[in-house]
PDB file with SEQRES, HELIX, SHEET and CRYST1 records, atoms N, CA, C and O in Angstrom:
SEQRES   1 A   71  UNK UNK UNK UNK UNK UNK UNK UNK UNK UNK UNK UNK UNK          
SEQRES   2 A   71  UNK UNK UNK UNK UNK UNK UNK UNK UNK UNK UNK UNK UNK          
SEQRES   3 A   71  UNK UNK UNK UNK UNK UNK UNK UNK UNK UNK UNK UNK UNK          
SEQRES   4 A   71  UNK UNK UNK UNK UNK UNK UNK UNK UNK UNK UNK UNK UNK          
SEQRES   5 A   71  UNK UNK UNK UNK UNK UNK UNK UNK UNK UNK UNK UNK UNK          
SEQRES   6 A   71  UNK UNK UNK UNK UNK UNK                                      
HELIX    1 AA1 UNK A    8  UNK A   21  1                                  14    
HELIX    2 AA2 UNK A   27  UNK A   33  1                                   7    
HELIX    3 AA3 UNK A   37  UNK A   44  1                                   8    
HELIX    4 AA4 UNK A   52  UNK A   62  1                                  11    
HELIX    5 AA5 UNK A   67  UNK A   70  1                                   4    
CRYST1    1.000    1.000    1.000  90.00  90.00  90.00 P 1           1          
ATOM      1  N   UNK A   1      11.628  -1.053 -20.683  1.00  0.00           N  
ATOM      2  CA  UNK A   1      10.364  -0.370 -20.646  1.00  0.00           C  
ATOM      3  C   UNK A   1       9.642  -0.722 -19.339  1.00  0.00           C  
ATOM      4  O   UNK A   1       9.609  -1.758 -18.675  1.00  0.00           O  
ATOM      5  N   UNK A   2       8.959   0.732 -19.158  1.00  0.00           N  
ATOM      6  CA  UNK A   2       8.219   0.389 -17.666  1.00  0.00           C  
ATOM      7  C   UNK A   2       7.055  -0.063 -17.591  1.00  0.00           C  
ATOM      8  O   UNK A   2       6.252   0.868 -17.658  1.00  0.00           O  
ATOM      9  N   UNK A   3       6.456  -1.271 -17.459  1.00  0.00           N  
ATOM     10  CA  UNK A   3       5.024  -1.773 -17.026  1.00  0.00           C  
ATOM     11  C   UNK A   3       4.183  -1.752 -15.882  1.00  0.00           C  
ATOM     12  O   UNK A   3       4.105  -2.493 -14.902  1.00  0.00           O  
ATOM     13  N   UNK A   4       3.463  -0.545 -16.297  1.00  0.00           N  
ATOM     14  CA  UNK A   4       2.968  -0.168 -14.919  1.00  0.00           C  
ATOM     15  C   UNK A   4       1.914  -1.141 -13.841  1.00  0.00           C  
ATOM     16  O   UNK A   4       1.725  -0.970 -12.637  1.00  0.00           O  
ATOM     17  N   UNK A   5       1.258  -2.327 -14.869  1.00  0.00           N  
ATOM     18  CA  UNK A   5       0.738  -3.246 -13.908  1.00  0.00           C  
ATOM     19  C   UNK A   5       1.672  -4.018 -13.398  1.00  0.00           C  
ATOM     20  O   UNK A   5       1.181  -4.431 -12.348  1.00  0.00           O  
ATOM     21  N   UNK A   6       2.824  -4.497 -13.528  1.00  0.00           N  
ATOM     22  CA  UNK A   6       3.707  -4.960 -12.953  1.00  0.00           C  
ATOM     23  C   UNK A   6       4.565  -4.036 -12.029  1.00  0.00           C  
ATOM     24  O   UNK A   6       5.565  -4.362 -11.389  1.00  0.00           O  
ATOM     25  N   UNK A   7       4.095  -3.087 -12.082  1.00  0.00           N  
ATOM     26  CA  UNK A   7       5.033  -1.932 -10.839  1.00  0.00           C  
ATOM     27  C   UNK A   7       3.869  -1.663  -9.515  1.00  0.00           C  
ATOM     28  O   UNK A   7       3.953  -1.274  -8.350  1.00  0.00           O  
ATOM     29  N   UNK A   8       2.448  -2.243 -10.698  1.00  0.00           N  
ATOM     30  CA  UNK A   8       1.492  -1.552  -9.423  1.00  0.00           C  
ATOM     31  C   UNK A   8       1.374  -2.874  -8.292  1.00  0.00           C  
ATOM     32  O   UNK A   8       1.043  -2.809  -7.108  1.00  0.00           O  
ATOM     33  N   UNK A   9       1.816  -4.243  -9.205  1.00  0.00           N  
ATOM     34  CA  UNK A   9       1.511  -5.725  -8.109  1.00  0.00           C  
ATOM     35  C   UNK A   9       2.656  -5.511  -7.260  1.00  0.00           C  
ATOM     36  O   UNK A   9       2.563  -5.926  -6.105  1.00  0.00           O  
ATOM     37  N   UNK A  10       3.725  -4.937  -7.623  1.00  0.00           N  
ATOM     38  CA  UNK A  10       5.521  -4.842  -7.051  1.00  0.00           C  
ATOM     39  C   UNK A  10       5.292  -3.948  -5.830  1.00  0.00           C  
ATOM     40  O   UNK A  10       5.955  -4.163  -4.815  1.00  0.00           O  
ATOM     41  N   UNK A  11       4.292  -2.845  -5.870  1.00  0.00           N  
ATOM     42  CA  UNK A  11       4.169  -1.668  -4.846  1.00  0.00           C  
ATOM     43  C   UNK A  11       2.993  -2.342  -3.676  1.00  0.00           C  
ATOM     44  O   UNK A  11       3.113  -2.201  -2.459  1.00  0.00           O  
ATOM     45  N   UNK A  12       1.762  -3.154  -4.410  1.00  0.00           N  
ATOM     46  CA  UNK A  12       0.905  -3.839  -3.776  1.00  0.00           C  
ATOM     47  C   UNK A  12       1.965  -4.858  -2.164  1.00  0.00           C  
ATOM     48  O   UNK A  12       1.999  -4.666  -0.949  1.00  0.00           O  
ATOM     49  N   UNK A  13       2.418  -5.550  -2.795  1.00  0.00           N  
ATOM     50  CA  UNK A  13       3.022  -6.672  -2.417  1.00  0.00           C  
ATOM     51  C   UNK A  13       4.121  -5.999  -1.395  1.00  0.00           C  
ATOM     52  O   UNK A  13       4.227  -6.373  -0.227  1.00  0.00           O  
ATOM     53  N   UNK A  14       4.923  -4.965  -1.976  1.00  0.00           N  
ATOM     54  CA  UNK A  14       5.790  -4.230  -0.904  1.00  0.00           C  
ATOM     55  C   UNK A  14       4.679  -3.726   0.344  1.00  0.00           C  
ATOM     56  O   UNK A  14       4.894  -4.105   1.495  1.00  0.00           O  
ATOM     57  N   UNK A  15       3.676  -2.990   0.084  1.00  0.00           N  
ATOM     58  CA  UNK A  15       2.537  -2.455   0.820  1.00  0.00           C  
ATOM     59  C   UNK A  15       2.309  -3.653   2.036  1.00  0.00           C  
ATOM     60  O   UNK A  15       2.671  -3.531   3.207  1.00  0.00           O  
ATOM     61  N   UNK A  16       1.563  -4.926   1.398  1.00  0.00           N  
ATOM     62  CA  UNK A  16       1.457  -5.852   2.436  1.00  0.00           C  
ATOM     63  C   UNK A  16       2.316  -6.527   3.647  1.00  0.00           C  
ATOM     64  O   UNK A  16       2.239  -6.870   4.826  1.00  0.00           O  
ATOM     65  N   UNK A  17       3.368  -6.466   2.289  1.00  0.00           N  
ATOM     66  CA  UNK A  17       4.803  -7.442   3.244  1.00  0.00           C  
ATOM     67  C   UNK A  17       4.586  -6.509   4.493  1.00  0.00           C  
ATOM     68  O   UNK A  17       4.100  -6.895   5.557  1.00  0.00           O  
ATOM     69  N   UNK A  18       5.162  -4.780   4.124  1.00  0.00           N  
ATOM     70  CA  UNK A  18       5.586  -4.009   5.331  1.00  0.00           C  
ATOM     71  C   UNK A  18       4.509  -4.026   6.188  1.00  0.00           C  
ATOM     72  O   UNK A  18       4.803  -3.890   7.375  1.00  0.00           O  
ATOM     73  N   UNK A  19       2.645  -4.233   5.756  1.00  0.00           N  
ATOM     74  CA  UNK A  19       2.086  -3.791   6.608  1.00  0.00           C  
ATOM     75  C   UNK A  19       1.974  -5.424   8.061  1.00  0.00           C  
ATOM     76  O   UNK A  19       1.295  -5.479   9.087  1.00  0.00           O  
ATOM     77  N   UNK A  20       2.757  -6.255   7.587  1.00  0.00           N  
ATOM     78  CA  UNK A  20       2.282  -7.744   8.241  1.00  0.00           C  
ATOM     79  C   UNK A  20       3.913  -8.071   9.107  1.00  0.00           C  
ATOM     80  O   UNK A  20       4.128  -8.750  10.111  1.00  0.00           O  
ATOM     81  N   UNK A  21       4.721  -7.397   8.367  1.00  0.00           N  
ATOM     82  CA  UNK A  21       6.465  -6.891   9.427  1.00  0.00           C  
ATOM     83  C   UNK A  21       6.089  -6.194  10.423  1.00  0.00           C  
ATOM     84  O   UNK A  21       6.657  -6.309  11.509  1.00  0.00           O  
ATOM     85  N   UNK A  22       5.175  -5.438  10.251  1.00  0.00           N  
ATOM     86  CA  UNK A  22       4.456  -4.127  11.433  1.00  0.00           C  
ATOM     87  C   UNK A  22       3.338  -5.371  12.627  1.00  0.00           C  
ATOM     88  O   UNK A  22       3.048  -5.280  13.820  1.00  0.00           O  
ATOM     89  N   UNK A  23       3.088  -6.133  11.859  1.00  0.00           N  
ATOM     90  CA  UNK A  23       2.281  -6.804  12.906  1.00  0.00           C  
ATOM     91  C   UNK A  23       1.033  -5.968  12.720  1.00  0.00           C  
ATOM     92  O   UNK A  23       0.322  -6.133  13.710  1.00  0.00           O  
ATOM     93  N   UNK A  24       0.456  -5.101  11.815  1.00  0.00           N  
ATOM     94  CA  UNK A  24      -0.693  -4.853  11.453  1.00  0.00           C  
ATOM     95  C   UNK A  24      -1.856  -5.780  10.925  1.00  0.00           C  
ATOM     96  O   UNK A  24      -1.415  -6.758  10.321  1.00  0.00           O  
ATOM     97  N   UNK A  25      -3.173  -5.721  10.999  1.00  0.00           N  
ATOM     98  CA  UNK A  25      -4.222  -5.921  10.017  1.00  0.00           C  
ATOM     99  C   UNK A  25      -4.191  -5.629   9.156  1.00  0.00           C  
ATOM    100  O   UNK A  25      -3.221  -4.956   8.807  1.00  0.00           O  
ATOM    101  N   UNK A  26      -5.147  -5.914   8.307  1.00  0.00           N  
ATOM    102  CA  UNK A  26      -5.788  -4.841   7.159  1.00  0.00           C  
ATOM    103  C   UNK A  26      -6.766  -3.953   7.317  1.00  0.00           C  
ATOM    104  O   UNK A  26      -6.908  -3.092   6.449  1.00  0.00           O  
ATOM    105  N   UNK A  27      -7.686  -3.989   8.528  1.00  0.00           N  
ATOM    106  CA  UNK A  27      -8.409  -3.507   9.102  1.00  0.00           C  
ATOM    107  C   UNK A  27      -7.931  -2.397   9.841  1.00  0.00           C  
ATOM    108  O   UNK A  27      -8.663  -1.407   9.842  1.00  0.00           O  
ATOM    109  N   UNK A  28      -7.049  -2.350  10.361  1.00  0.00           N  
ATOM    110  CA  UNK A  28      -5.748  -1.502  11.112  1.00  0.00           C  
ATOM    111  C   UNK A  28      -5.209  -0.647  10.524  1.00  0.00           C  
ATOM    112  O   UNK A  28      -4.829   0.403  11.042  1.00  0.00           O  
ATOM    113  N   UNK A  29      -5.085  -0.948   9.353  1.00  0.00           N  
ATOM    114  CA  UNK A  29      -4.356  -0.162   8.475  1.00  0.00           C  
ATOM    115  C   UNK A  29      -4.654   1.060   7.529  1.00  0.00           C  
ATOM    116  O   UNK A  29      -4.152   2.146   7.242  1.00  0.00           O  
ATOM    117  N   UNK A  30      -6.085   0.049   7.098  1.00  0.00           N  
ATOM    118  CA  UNK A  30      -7.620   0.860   6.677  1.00  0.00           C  
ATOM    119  C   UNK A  30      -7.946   2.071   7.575  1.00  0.00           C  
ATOM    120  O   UNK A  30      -8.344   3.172   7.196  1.00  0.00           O  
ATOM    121  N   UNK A  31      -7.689   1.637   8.906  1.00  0.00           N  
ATOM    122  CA  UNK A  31      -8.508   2.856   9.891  1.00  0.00           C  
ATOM    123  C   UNK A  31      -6.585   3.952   9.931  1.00  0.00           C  
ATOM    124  O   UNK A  31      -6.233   5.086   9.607  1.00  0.00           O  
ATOM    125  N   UNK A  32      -6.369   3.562  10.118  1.00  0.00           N  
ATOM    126  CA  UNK A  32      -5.105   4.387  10.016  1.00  0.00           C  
ATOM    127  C   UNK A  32      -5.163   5.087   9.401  1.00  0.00           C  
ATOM    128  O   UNK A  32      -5.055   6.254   9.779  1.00  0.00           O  
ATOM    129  N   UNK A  33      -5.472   4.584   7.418  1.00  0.00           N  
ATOM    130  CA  UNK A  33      -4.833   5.520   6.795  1.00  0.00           C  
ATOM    131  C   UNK A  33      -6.507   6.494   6.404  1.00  0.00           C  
ATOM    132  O   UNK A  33      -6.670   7.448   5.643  1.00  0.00           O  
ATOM    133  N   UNK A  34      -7.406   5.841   7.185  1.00  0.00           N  
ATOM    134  CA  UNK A  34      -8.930   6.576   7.047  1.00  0.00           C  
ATOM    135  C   UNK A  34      -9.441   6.197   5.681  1.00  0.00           C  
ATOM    136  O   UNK A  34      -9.808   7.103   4.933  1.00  0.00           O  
ATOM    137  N   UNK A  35      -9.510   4.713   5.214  1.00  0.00           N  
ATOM    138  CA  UNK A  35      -9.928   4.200   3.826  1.00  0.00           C  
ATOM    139  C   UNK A  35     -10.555   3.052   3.992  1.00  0.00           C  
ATOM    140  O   UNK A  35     -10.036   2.432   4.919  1.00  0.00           O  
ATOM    141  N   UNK A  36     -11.584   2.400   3.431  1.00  0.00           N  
ATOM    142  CA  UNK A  36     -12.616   1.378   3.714  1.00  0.00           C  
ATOM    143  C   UNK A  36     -11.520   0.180   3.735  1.00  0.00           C  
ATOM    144  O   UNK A  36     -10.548   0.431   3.022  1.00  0.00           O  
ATOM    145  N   UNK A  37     -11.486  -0.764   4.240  1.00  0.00           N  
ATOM    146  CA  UNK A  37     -11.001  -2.063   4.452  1.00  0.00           C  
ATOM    147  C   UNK A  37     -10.903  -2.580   2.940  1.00  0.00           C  
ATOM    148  O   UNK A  37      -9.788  -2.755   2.450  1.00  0.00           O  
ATOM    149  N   UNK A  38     -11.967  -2.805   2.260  1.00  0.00           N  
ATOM    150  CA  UNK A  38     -12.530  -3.417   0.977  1.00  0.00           C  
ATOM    151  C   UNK A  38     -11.032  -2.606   0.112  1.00  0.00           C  
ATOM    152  O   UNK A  38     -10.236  -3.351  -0.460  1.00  0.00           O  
ATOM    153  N   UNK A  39     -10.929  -1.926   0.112  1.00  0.00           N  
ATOM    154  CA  UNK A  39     -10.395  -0.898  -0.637  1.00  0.00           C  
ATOM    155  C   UNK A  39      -8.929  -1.005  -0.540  1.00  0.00           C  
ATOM    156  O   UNK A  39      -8.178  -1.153  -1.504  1.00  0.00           O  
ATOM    157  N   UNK A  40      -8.595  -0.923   0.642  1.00  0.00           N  
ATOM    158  CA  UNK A  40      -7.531  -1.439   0.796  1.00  0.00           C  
ATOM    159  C   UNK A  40      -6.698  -3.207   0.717  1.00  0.00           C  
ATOM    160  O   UNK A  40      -5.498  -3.478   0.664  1.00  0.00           O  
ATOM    161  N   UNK A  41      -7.827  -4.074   0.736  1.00  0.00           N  
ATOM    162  CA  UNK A  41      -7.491  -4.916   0.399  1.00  0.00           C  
ATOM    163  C   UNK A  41      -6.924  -5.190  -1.470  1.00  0.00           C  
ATOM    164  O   UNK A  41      -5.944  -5.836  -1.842  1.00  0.00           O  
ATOM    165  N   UNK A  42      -7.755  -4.579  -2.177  1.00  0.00           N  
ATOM    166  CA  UNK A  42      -8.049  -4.109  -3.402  1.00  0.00           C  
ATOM    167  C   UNK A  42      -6.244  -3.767  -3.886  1.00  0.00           C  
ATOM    168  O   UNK A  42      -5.678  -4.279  -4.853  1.00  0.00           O  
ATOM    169  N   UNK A  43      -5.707  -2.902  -3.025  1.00  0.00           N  
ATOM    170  CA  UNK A  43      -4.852  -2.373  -3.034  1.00  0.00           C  
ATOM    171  C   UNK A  43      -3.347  -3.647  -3.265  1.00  0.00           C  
ATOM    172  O   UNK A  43      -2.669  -3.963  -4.242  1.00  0.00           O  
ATOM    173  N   UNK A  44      -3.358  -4.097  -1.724  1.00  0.00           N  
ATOM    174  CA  UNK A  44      -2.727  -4.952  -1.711  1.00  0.00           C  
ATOM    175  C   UNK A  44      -2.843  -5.929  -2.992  1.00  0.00           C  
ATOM    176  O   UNK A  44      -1.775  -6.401  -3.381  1.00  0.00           O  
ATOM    177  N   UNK A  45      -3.550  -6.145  -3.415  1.00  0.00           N  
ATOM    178  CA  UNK A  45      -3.727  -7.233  -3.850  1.00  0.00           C  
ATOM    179  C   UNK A  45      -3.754  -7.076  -5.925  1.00  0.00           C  
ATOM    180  O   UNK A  45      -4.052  -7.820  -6.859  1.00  0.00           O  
ATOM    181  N   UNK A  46      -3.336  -5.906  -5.787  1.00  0.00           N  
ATOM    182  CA  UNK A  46      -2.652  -5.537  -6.662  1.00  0.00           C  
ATOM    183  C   UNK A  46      -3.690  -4.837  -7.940  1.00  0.00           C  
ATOM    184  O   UNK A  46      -3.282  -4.360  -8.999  1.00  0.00           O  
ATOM    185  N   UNK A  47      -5.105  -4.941  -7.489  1.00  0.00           N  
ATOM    186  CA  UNK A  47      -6.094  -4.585  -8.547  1.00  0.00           C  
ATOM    187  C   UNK A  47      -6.706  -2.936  -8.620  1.00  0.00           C  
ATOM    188  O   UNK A  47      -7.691  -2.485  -9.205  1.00  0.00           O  
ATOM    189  N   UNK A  48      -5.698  -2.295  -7.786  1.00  0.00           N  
ATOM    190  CA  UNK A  48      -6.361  -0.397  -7.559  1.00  0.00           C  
ATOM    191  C   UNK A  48      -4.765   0.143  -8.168  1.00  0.00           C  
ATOM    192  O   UNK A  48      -3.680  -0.326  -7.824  1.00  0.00           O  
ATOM    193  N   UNK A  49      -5.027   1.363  -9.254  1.00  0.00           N  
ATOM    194  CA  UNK A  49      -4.172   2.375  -9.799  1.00  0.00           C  
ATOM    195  C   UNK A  49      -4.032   3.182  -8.617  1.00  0.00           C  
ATOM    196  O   UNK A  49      -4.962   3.936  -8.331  1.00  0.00           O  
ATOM    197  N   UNK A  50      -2.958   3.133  -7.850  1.00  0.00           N  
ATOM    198  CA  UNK A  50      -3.096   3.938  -6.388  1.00  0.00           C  
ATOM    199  C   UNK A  50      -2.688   5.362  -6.858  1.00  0.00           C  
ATOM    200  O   UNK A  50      -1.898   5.553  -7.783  1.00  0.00           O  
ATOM    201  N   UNK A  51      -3.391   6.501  -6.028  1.00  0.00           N  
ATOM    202  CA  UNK A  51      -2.456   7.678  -6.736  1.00  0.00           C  
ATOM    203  C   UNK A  51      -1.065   8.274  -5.471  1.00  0.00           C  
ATOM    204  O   UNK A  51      -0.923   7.749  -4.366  1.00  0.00           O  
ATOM    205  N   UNK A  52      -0.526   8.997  -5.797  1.00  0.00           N  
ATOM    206  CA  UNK A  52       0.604   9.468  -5.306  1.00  0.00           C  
ATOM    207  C   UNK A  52       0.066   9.893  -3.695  1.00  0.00           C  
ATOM    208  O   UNK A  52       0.716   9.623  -2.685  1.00  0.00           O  
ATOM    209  N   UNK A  53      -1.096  10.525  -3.699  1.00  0.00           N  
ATOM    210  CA  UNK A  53      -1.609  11.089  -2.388  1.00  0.00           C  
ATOM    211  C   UNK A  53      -2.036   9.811  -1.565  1.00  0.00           C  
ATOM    212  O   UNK A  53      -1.739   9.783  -0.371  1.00  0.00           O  
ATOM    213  N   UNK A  54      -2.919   8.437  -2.302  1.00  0.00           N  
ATOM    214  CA  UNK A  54      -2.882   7.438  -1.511  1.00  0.00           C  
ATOM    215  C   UNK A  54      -1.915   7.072  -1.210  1.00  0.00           C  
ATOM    216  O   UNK A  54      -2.002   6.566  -0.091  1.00  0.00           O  
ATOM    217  N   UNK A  55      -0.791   7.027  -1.666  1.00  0.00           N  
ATOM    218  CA  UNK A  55       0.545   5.997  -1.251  1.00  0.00           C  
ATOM    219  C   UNK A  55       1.027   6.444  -0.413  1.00  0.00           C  
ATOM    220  O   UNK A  55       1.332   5.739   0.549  1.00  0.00           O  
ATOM    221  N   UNK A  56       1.356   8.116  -0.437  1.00  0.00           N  
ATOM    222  CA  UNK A  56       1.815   8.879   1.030  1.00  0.00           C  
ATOM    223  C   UNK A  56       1.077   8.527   2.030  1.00  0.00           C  
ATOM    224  O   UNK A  56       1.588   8.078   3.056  1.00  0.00           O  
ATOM    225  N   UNK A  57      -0.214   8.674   1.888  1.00  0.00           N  
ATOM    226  CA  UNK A  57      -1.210   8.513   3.524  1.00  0.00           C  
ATOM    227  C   UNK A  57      -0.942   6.885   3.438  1.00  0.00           C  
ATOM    228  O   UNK A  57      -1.151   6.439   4.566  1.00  0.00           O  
ATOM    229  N   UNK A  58      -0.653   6.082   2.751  1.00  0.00           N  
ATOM    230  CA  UNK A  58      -0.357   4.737   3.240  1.00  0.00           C  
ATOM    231  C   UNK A  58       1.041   4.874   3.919  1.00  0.00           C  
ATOM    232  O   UNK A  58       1.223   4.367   5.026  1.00  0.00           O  
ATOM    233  N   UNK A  59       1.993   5.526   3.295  1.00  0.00           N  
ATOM    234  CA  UNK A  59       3.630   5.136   3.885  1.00  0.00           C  
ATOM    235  C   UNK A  59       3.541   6.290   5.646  1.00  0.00           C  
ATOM    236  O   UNK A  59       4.226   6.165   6.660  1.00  0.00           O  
ATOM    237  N   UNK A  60       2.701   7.052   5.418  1.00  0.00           N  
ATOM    238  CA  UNK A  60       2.402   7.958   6.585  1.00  0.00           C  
ATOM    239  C   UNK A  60       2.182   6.710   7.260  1.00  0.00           C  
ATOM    240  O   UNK A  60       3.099   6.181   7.889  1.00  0.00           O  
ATOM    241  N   UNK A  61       0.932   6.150   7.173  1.00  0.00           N  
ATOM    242  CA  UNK A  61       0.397   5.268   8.327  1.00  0.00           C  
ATOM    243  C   UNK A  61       1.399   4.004   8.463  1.00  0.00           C  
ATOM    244  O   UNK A  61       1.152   3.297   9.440  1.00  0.00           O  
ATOM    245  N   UNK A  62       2.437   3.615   7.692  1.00  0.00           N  
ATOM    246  CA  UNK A  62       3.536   2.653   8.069  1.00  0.00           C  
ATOM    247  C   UNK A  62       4.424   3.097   8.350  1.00  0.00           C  
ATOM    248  O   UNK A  62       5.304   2.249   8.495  1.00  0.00           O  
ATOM    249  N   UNK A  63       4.919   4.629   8.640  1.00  0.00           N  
ATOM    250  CA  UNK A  63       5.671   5.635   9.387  1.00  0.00           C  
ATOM    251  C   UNK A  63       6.986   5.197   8.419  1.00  0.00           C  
ATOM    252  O   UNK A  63       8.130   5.436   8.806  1.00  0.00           O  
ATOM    253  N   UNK A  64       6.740   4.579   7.215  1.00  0.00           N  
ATOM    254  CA  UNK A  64       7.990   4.487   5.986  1.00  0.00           C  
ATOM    255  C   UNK A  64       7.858   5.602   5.147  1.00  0.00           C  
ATOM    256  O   UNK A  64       6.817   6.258   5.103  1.00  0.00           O  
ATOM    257  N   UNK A  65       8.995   5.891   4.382  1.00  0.00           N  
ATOM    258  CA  UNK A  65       9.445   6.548   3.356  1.00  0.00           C  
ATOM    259  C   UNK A  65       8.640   6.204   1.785  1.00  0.00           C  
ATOM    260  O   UNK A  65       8.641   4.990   1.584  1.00  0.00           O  
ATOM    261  N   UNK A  66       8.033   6.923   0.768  1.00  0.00           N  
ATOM    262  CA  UNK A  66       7.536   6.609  -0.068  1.00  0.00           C  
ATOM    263  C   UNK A  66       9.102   5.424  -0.873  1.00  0.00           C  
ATOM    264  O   UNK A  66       8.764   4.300  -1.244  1.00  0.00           O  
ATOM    265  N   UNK A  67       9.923   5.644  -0.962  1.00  0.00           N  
ATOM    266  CA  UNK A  67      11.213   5.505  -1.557  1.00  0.00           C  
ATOM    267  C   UNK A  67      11.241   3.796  -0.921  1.00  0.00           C  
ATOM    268  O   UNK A  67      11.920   2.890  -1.403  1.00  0.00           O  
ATOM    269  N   UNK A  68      10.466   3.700   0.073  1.00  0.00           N  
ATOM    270  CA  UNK A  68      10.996   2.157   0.298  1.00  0.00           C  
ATOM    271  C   UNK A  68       9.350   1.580  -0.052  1.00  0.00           C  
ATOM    272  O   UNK A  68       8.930   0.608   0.575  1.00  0.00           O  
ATOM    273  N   UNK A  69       8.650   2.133  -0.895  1.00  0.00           N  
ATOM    274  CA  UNK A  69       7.511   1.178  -1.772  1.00  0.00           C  
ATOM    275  C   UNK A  69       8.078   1.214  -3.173  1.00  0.00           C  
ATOM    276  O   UNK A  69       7.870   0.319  -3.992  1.00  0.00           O  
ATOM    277  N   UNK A  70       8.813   2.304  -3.411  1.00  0.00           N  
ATOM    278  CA  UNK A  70       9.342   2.225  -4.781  1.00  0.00           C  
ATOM    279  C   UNK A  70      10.779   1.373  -5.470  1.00  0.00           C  
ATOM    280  O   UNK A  70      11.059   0.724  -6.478  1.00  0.00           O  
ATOM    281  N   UNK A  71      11.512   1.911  -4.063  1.00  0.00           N  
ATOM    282  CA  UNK A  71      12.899   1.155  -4.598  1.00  0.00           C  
ATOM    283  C   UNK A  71      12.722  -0.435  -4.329  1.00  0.00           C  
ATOM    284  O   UNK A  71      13.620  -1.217  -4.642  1.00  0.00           O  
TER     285      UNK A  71                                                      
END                                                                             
């Protein structure tokens, strides 16, 4: 069975790793993907239900594939 707070800390945590491999901020990343800093930290950190349209404009702004936050 699928637990989606445990898929949303799994996608959080993939989110950060890639955005700190990039040599990004969080601040950087925020303006990238055009979303408040606060918010995006939120994200990472595993406490925001992201929707499908945030995750694209996030994997947009890490120039990754949605498929490598999921797999």
């Amino acid at each position: 069975m699928i637990q989606y707070e445990i898929e949303i800390v799994r996608i959080a945590q993939a989110i950060k790793h890639i955005r700190t491999e990039k040599g990004l901020s969080v601040q950087e990343l925020a303006y990238r993907c055009n979303i408040e800093r606060s918010n995006l930290s939120r994200i990472e950190a595993g406490r925001s239900n992201m929707t499908i349209k945030t995750l694209c404009i996030i994997c947009n702004a890490l120039e990754i594939q949605l498929v490598n936050l999921l797999g």
